[in-house]
C-alpha positions as a LaTeX table, in Angstrom:
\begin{tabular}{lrrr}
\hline
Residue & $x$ (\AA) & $y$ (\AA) & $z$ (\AA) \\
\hline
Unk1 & $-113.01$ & 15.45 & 2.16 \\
Unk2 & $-114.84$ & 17.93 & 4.46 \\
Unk3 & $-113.21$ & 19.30 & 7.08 \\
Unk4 & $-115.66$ & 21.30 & 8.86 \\
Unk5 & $-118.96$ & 20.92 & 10.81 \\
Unk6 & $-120.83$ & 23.55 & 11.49 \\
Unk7 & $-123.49$ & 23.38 & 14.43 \\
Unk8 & $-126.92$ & 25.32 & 14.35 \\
Unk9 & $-128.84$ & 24.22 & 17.55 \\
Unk10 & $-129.63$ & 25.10 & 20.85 \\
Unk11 & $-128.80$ & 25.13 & 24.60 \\
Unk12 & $-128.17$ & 21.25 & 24.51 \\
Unk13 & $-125.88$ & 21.84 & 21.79 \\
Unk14 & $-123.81$ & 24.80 & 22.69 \\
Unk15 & $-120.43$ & 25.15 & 24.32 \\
Unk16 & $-120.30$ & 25.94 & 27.87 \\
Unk17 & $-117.11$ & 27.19 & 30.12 \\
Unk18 & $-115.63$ & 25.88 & 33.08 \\
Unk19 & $-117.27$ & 27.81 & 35.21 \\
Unk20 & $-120.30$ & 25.48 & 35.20 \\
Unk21 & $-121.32$ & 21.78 & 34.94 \\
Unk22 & $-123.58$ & 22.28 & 32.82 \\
Unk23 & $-122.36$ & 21.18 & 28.73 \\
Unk24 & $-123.80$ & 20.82 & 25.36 \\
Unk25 & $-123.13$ & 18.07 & 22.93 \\
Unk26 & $-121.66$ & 20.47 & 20.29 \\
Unk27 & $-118.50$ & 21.16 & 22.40 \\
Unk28 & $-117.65$ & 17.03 & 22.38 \\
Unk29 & $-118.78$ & 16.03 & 19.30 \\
Unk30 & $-115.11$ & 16.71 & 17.63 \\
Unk31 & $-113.47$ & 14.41 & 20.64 \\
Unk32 & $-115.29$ & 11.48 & 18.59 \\
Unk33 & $-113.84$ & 12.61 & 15.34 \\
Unk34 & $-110.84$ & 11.88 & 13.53 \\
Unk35 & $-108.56$ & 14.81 & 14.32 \\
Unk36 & $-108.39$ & 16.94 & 10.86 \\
Unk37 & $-112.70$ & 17.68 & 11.08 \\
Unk38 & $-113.25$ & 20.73 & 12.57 \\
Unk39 & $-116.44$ & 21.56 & 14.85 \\
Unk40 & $-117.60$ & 24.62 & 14.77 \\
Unk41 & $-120.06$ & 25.36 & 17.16 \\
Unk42 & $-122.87$ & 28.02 & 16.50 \\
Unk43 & $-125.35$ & 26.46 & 18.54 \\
Unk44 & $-126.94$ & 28.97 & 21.50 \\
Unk45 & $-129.62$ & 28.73 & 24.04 \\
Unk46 & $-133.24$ & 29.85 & 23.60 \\
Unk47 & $-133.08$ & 29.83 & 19.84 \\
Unk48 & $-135.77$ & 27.86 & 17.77 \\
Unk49 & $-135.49$ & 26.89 & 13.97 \\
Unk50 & $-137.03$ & 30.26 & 13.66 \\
Unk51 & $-135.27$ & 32.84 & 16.08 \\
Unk52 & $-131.87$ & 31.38 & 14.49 \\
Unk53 & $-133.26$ & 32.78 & 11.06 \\
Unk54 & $-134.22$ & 35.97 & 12.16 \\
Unk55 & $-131.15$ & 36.71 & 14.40 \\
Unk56 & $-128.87$ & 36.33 & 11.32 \\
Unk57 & $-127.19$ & 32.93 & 12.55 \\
Unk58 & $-127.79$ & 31.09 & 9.97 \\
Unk59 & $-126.67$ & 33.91 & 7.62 \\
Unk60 & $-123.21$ & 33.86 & 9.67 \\
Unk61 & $-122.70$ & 30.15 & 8.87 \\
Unk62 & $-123.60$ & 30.19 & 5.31 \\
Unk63 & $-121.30$ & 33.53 & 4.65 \\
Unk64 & $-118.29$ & 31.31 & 5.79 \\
Unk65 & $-119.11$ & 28.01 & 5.00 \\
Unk66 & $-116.84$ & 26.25 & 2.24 \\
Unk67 & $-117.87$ & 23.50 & $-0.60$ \\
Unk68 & $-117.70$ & 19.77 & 0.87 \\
Unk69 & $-118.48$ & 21.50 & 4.66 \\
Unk70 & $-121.54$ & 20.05 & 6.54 \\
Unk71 & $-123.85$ & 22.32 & 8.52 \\
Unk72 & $-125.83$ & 19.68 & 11.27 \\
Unk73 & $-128.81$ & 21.42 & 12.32 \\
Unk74 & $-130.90$ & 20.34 & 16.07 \\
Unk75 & $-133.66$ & 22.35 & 16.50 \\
Unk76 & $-137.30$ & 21.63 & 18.17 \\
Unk77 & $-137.00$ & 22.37 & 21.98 \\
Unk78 & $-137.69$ & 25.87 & 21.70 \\
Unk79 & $-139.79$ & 25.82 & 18.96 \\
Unk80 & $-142.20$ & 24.00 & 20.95 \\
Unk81 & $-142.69$ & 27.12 & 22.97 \\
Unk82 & $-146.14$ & 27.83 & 22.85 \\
Unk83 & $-146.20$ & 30.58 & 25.35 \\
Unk84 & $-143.10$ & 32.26 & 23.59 \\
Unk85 & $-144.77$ & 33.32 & 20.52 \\
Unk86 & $-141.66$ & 34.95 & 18.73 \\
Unk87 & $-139.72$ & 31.43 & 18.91 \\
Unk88 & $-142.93$ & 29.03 & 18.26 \\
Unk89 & $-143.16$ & 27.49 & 15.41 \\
Unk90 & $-146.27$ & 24.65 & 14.37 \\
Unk91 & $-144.25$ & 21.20 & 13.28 \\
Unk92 & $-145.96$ & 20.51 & 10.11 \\
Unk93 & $-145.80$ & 23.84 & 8.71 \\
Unk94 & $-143.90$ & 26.89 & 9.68 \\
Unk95 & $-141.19$ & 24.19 & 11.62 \\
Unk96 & $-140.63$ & 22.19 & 8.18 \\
Unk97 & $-140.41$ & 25.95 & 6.30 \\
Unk98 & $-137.60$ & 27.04 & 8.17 \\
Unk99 & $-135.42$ & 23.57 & 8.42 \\
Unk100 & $-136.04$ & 23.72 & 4.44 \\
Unk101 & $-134.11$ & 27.28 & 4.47 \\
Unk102 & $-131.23$ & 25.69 & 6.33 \\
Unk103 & $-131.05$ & 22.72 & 3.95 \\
Unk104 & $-131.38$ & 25.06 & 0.69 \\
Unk105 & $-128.44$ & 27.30 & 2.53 \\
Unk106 & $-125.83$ & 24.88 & 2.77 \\
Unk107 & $-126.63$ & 23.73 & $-0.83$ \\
Unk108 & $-126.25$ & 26.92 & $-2.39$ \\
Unk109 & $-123.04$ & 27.05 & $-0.69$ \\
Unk110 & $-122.06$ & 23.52 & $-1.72$ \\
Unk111 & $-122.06$ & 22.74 & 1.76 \\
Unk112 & $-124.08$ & 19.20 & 3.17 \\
Unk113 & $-126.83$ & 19.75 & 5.61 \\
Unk114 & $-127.62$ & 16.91 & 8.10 \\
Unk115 & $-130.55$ & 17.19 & 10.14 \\
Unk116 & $-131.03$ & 16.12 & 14.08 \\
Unk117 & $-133.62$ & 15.09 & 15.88 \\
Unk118 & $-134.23$ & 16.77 & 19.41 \\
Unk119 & $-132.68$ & 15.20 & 22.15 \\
Unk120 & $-134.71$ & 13.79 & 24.97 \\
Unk121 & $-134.97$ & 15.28 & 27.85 \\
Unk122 & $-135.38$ & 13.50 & 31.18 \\
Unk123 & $-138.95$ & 12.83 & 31.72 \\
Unk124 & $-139.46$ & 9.55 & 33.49 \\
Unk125 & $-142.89$ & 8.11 & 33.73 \\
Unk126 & $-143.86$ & 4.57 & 34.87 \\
Unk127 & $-140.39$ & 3.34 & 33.88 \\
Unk128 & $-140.34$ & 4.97 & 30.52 \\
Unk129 & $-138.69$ & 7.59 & 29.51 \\
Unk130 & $-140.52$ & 9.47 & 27.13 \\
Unk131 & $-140.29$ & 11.76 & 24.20 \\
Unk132 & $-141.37$ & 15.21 & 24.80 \\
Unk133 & $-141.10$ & 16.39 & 20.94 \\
Unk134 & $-143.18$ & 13.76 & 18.92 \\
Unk135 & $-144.72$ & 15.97 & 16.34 \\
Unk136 & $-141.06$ & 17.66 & 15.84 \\
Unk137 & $-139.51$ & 14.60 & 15.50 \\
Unk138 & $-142.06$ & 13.23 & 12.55 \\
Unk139 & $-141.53$ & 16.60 & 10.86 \\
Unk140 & $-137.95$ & 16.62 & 11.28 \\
Unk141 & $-137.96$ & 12.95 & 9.37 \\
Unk142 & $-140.62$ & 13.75 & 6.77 \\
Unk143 & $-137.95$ & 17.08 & 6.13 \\
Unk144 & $-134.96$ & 15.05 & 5.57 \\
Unk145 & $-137.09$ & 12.33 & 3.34 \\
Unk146 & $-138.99$ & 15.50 & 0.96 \\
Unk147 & $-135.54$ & 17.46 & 0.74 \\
Unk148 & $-133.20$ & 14.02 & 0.25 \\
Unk149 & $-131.42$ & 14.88 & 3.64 \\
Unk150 & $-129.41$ & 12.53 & 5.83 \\
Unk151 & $-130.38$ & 12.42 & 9.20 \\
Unk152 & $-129.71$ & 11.61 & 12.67 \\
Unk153 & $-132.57$ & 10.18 & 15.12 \\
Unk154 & $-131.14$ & 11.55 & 18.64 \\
Unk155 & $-134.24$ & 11.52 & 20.27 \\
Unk156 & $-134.19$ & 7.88 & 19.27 \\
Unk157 & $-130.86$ & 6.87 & 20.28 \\
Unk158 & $-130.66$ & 8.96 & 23.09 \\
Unk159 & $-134.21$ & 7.05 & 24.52 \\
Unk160 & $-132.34$ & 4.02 & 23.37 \\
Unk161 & $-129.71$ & 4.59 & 25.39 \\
Unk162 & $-131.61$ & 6.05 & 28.77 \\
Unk163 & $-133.23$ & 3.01 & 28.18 \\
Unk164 & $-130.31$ & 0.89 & 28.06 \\
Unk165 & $-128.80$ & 2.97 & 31.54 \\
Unk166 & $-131.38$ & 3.44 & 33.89 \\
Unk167 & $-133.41$ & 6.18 & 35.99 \\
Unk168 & $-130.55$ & 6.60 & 38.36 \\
Unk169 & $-127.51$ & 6.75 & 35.64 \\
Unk170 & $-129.11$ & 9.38 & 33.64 \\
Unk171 & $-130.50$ & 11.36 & 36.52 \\
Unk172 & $-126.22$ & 12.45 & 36.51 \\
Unk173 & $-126.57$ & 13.21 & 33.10 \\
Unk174 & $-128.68$ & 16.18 & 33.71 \\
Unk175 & $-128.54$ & 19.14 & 35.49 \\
Unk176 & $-131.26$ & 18.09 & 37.79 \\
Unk177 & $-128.91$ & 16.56 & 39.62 \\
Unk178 & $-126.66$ & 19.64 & 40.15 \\
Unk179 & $-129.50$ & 20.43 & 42.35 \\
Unk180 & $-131.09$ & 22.56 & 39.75 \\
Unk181 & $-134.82$ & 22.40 & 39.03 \\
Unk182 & $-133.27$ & 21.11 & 35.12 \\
Unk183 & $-134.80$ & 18.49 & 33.44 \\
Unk184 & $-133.56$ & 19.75 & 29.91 \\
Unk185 & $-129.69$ & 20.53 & 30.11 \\
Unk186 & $-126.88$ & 18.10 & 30.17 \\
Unk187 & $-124.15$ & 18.09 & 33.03 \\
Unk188 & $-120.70$ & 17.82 & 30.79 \\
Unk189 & $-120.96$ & 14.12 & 31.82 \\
Unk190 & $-124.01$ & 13.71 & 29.95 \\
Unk191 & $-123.79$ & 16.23 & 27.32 \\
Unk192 & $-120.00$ & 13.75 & 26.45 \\
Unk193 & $-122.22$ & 10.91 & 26.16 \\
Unk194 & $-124.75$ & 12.73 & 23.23 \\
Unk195 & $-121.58$ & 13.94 & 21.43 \\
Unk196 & $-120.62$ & 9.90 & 21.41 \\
Unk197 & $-124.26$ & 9.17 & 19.74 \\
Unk198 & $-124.18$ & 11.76 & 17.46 \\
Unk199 & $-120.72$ & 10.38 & 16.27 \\
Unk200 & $-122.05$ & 7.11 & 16.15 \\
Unk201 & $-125.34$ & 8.43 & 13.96 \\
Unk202 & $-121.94$ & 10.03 & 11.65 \\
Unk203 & $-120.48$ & 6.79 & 10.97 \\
Unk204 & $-123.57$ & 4.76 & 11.09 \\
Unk205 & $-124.76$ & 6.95 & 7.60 \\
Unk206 & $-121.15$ & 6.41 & 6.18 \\
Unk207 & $-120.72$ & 10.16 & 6.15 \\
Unk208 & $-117.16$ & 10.92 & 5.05 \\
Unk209 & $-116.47$ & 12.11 & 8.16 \\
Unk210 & $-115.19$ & 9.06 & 10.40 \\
Unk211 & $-111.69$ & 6.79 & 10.42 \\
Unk212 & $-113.04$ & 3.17 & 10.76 \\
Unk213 & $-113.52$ & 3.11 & 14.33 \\
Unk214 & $-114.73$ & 5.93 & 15.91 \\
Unk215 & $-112.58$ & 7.53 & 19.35 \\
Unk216 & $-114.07$ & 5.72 & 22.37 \\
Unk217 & $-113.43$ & 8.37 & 25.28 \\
\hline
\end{tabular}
């Protein structure tokens, strides 16, 4: 059984101190597992599917990564940066070519790759929230169904569950409300409850990965 995870991703993924609010799912994922699976969080800010590549990130995961491991990959905010050339990347092409080199990574390595969809971001319109990352999100699935990958909708289930909360709940989900002009990062509040869906996405594909009932904290 695996006892690793290993996070590629970006600012709403990463680890943040104490000296801030401000949280990423990645740090509370392994609160929702069963105690022996290891997260290891390589997930940093600013970095597209793309930059992550080039930086040699991805190289540092696959250099330690072990047989029966599983390297969860969320990427798509940042490489919908238009106006930041070196981390765009188009969805249907140059997106889906770099998510492939994750996915044939991990293989070589023995290692499971899982892909993630972007999370939403708060943006409210006419009581819906909406999802900022469409085209990302369709390449992201049509990815995972070429390449045989499992994968977990968050933009999906973290709509669903907006949805399900209200305007006013998540507004204290986000860093907006910190009285930051944020609309994309999670307070640690809010960045706990994406860890929860993410470990709910885990045991809804029957990953080996979960006890029966996942942790409710």
């Amino acid at each position: 059984m695996a006892n690793h995870i290993y996070l590629a991703g970006d600012s709403t993924v990463q680890t943040y101190g104490d000296s801030t609010n401000q949280g990423g799912w990645g740090q509370f994922l392994g609160s929702h597992l069963p105690e022996h699976i290891q997260v290891i969080n390589r997930a940093i800010g600013g970095r597209s599917s793309k930059t992550f590549v080039e930086e040699g990130r991805l190289q540092a995961i696959l250099d330690v990564i072990e047989p029966d491991d599983w390297l969860f990959v969320q990427m798509g905010h940042n490489d919908a940066s238009k106006n930041k050339p070196e981390r765009y990347t188009e969805p249907y092409t140059t997106y889906k070519q770099y998510l492939k080199q994750y996915i044939a990574g991990a293989r070589e390595k023995g290692a499971h790759p899982l892909l993630i969809t972007p999370v939403a971001r708060f943006h409210y319109e006419n009581g819906v929230f909406l999802n900022d990352f469409p085209d990302y999100c369709i390449a992201m699935k049509q990815t995972a169904a070429e390449e045989n990958v499992q994968l977990i909708d968050l933009m999906e289930k973290s709509l669903a569950f907006f949805t399900e909360k209200g305007e006013e709940k998540v507004y204290t989900y986000f860093m907006i409300s910190e009285g930051i002009n944020d609309y994309t990062h999670f307070t640690k509040k809010g960045a706990n409850e994406m860890a929860k869906l993410v470990a709910k996405g885990i045991k809804e594909l029957g990953l080996p990965l979960t006890e029966s009932i996942i942790k409710e904290r």
